[in-house]
C-alpha positions, 0 to 999 in steps of 0.5 A: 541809072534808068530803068532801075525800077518803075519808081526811078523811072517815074520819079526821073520823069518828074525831076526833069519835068520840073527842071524844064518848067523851072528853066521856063519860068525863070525865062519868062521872069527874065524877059518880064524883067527885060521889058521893064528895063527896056521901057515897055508901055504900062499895058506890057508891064501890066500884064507880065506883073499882075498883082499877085505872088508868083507862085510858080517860081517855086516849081524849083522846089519840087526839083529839090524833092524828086531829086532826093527821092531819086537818090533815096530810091537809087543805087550807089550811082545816085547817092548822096556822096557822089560830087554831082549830087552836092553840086546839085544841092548847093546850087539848089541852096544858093537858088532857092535862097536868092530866090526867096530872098532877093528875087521875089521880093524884088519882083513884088516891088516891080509889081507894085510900083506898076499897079500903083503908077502904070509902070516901073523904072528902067532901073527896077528892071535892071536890078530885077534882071540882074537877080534873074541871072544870078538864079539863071546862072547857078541853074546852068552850072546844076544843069551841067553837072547832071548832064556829066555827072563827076 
């Protein structure tokens, strides 16, 4: 439903923009992750977990929101009983969730085993990329279903 309204059109621009840029951090989560599984050196590790929270994988919230917004400023081809829809949300559900509760915290372990011996276990990197792919996963599946929209 493009072009319904200027507030759509914008509201749309932003709903994608912020899936894109949460597709691009959960990328660059993973090959974090991957380079810890893999052994990198304590210089590597260093630098893709630095000491502080990772704020921006939390952009996945403001996909959440734009997309309400779209439903609320949208038509019938939009609302909130449409099955594309629901999927959305309940991907957006499972995602945050795991996110809030297993991935973060589990990169939070990764960043501190790092900043207090240099580097973290292969296995830390391992479980770590395990929980990105779970988020990874469901985001693909909320993906599809807004590119075909049932």
């Amino acid at each position: 439903m493009i072009a319904a309204s200027v507030a759509f059109d914008l509201l749309f621009l932003v709903h994608i923009v912020a899936a894109l840029a949460t597709i691009t951090v959960v990328v660059v989560m993973r090959a974090g992750a991957s380079a810890v599984a893999g052994g990198a050196d304590s210089v590597v590790q260093r630098r893709r977990f630095p000491a502080h929270s990772n704020w921006a994988a939390r952009v996945v919230h403001l996909v959440v929101l734009s997309g309400l917004a779209l439903t609320a400023t949208g038509g019938s081809a939009d609302s909130l009983r449409r099955p594309f829809v629901l999927v959305g949300l309940l991907c957006y559900l499972a995602i945050a969730g795991h996110l809030e509760a297993r991935t973060l915290p589990l990169e939070r372990k990764v960043a501190d085993e790092i900043a207090r011996s240099g580097v973290a276990e292969a296995a830390m990197g391992r479980q770590l990329t395990r929980s990105i792919d779970v988020i990874g996963t469901l985001l693909a599946v909320a993906l599809v279903a807004m590119i075909v929209q049932f």
